[in-house]
C-alpha positions as CSV (number, residue, x, y, z in Angstrom):
1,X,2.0,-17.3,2.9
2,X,0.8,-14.5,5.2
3,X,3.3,-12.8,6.0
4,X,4.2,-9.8,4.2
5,X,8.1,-9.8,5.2
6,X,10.6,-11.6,3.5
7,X,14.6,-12.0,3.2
8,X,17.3,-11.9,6.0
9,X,18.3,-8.2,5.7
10,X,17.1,-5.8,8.2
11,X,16.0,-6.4,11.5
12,X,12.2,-6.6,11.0
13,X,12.0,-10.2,10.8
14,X,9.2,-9.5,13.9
15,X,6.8,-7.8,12.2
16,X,4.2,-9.8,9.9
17,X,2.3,-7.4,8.2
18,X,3.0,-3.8,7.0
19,X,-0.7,-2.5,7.4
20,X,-3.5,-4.0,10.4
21,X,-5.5,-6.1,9.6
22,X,-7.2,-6.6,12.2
23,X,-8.6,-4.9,16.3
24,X,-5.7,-6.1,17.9
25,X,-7.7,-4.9,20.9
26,X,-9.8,-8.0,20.9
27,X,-9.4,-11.5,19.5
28,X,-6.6,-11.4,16.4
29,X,-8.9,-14.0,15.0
30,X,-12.1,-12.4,15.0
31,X,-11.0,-9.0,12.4
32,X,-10.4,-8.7,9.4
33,X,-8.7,-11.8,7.9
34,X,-7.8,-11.2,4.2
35,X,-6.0,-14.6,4.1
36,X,-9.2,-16.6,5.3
37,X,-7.3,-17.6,8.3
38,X,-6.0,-16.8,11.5
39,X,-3.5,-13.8,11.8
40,X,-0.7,-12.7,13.6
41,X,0.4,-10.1,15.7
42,X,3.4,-7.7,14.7
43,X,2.5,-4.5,12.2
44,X,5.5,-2.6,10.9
45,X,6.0,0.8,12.1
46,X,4.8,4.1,9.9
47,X,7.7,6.5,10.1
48,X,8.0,9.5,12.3
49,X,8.3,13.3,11.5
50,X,10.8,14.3,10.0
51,X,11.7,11.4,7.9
52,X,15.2,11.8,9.4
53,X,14.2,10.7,12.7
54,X,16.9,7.8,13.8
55,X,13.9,6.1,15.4
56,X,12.2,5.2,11.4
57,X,15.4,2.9,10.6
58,X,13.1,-0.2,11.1
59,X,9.9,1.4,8.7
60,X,12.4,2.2,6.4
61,X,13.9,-1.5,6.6
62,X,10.5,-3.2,6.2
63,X,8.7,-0.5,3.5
64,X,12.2,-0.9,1.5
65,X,12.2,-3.3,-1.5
66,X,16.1,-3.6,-1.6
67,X,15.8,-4.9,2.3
68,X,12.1,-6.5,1.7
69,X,11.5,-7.8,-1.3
70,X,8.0,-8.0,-1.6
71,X,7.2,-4.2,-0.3
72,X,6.6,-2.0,-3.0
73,X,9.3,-1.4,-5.9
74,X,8.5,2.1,-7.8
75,X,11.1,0.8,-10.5
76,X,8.0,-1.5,-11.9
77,X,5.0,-1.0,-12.9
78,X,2.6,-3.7,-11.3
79,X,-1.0,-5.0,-13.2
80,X,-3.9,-5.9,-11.4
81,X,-4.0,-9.8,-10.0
82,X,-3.9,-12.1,-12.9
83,X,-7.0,-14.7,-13.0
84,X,-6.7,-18.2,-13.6
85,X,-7.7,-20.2,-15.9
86,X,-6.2,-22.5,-19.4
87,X,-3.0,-22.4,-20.6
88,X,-1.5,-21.2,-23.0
89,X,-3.5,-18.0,-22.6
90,X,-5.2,-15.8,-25.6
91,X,-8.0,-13.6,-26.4
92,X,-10.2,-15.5,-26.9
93,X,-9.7,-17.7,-24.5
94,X,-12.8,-18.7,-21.8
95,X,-12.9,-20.2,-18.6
96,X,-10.8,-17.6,-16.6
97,X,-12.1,-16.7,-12.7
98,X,-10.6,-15.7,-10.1
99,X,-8.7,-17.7,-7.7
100,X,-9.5,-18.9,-3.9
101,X,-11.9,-16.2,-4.5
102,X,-15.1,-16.1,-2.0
103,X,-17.1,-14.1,-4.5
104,X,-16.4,-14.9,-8.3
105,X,-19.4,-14.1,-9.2
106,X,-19.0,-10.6,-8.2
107,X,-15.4,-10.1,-10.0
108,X,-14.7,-10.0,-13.8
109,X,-11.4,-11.0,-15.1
110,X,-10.6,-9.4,-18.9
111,X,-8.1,-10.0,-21.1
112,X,-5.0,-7.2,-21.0
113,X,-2.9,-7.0,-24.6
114,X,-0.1,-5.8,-22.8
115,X,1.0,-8.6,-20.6
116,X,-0.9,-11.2,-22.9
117,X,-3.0,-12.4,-19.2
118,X,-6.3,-11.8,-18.3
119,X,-6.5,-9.7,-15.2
120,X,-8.9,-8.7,-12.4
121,X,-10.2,-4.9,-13.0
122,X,-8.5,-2.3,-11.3
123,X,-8.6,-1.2,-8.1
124,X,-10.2,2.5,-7.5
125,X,-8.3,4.9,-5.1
126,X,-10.9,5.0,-2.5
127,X,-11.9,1.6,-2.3
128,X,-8.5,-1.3,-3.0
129,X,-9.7,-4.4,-1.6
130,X,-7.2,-6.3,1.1
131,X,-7.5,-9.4,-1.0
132,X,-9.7,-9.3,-4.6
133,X,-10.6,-12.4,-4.2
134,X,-11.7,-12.1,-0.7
135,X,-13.7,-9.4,-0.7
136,X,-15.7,-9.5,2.4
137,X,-11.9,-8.8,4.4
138,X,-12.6,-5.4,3.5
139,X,-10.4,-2.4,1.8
140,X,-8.5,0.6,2.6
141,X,-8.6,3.7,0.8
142,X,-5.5,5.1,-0.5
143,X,-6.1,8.5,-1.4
144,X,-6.7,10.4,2.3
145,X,-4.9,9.6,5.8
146,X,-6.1,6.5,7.4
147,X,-7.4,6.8,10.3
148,X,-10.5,4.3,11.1
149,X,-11.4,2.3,13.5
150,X,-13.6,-0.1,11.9
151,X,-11.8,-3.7,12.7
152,X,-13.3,-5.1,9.7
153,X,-11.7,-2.6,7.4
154,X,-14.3,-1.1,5.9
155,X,-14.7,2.4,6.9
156,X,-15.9,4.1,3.9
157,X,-13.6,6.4,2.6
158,X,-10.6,5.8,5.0
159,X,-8.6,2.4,6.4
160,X,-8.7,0.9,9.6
161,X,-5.6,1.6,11.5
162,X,-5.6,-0.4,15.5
163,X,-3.4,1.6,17.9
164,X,-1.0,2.7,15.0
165,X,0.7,6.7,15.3
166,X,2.6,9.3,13.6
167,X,4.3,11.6,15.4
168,X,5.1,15.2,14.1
169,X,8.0,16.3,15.9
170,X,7.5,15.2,19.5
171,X,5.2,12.5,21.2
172,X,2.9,15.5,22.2
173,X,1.9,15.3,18.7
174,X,1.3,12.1,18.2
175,X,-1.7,11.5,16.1
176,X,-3.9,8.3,15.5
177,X,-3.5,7.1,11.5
178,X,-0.7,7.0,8.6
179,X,-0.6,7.6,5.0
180,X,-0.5,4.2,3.6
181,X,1.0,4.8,0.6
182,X,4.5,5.2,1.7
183,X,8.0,3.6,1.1
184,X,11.5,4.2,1.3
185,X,14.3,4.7,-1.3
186,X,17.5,2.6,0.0
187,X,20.3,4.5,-1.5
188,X,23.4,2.5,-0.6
189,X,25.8,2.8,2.7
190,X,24.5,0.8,6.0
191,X,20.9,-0.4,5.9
192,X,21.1,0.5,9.6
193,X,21.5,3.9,8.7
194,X,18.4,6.2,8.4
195,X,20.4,8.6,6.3
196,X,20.8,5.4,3.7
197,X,16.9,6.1,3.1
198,X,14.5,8.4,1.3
199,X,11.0,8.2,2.3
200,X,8.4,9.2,-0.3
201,X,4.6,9.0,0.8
202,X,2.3,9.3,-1.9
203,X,-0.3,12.1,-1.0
204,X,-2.9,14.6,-3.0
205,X,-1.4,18.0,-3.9
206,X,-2.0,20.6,-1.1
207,X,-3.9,22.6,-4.1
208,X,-6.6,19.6,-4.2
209,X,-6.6,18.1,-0.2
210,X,-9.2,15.2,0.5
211,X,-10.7,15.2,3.9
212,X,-11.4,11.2,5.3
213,X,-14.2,10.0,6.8
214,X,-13.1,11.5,10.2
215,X,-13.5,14.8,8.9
216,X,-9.2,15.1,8.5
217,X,-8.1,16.7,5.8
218,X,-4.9,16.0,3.5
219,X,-3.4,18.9,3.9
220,X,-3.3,20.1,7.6
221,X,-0.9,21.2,10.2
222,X,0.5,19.6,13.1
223,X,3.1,21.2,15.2
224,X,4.5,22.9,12.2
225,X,4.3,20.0,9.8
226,X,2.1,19.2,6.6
227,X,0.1,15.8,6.5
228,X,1.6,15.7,3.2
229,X,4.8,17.8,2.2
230,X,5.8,18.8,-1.0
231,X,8.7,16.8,-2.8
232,X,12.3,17.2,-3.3
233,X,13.8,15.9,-6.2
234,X,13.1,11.9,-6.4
235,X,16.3,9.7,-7.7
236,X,16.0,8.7,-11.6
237,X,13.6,6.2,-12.2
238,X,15.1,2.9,-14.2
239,X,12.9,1.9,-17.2
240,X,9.5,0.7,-16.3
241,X,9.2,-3.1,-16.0
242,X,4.9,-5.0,-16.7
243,X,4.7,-6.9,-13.5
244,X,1.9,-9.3,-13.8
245,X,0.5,-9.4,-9.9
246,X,0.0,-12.4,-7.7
247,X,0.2,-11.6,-4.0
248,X,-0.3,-10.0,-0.9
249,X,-0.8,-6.6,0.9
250,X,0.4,-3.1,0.9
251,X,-0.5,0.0,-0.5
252,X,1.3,2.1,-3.5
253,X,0.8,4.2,-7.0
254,X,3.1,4.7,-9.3
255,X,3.0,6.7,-13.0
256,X,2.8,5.8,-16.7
257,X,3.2,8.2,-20.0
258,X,-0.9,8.2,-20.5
259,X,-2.4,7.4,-16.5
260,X,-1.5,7.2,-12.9
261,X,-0.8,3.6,-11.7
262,X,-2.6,2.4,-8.1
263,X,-1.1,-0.3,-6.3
264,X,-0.9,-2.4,-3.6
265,X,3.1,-3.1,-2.8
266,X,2.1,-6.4,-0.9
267,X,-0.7,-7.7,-2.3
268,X,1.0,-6.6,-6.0
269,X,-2.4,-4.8,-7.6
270,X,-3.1,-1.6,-9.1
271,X,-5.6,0.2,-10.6
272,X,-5.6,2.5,-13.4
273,X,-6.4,6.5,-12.8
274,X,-6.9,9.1,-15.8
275,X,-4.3,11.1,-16.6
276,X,-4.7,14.5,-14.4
277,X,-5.6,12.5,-11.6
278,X,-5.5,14.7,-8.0
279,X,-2.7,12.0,-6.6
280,X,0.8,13.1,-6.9
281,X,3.8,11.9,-4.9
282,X,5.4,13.1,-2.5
283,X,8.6,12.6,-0.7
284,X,10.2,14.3,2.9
């Protein structure tokens, strides 16, 4: 499966991936392919500024896991992609790799007490592959606003973005890139309705801005409005749920008691930050 919608809620049912994956500019078969195939045309849109815009109903359809399913649920915390190998699994256990992968040599799988699987290792913030076990598709950082125009995805510190905008305010202001970690809270009445949505993009703390490869920084200004914005008070989080992680793309964090959890909604992987880590969350 590559696309990165499902479900019949919503009217997104056009749009096959969340993030680019490829320079749509030029032949959609000649990018970036994190699937090992050919890809499609159709990215979701990021939303616009404020978060209250009528226009973002559709980002906040597609980056909502009540309305898509496979986006990015901050009620669970997700593992890194599980490795295959033997079953039952244990400990001691031998023989685990990595599956489909196009480099298992390069990729170590280790065995994780809490979900009783062994696991790929975690995914740093600067540097989350598209697919682990396709490695050579390239990554995207997480922790500073993408921005790149690298068609292979592999802009260091920063993530290819094609043609894709935000717009602070007005199209004056519309400027290339996103924050990728972003999604939206669906909190009852008509999924039509932007006001049924909180966004919350995840985002360093003004006090500790990172600047991309582009030279943009976290934390500035455009037409009055912050890159990243302080947050309001998020809804109560349910109990957290171990995911083990299987699939596809995306981009998201979310938090433990001892460490900050990096993930990718779509492609269902995280990595593992200390605790005191410079990415917080923040919502609009």
């Amino acid at each position: 499966m590559q696309f990165e919608y499902i479900g019949t809620q919503g009217s997104i049912a056009s749009y096959s991936y969340g993030y680019p994956v490829w320079d749509t500019s030029s032949n959609p078969n000649v990018g970036s392919k994190p699937y090992n195939g050919a890809n499609y045309s159709g990215i979701a849109p990021f939303p616009r500024l404020p978060f209250t815009n009528t226009n973002n109903v559709n980002a906040a359809q597609y980056r909502s896991a009540a309305i898509n399913p496979v986006y990015y649920n901050p009620t669970i915390t997700y593992t890194p992609w599980a490795c295959a190998g033997p079953y039952p699994e244990s400990a001691a256990g031998t023989g685990y790799t990595v599956p489909f992968s196009s480099n298992p040599a390069g990729i170590a799988c280790h065995w994780d007490s809490n979900v009783n699987l062994h696991l790929m290792s975690g995914a740093p913030p600067n540097k989350a592959y598209l697919n682990p076990a396709n490695q050579g598709a390239g990554w995207r950082a997480l922790d500073v606003w993408n921005d790149g125009s690298a068609s292979y995805n592999n802009t260091a510190n920063n993530g290819f973005v094609s043609t894709i905008t935000t717009r602070f305010g007005s199209s004056s202001y519309d400027k290339t890139g996103f924050w990728p970690a972003v999604y939206a809270n669906y909190q009852g009445g008509a999924n039509s309705n932007i006001s049924s949505y909180q966004f919350v993009q995840i985002c360093p703390p003004a006090a500790a801005p990172t600047t991309n490869s582009s030279g943009v920084k976290s934390n500035d200004m455009v037409n009055g409005y912050s890159r990243c914005t302080p947050p309001p008070t998020l809804p109560a989080s349910p109990a957290n749920k171990k995911q083990p992680t299987w699939m596809h793309r995306g981009i998201m964090f979310t938090s433990t008691a001892a460490a900050t959890r990096l993930c990718e909604p779509m492609h269902r992987r995280c990595g593992t930050s200390p605790t005191g880590t410079n990415i917080t969350v923040h919502t609009i």
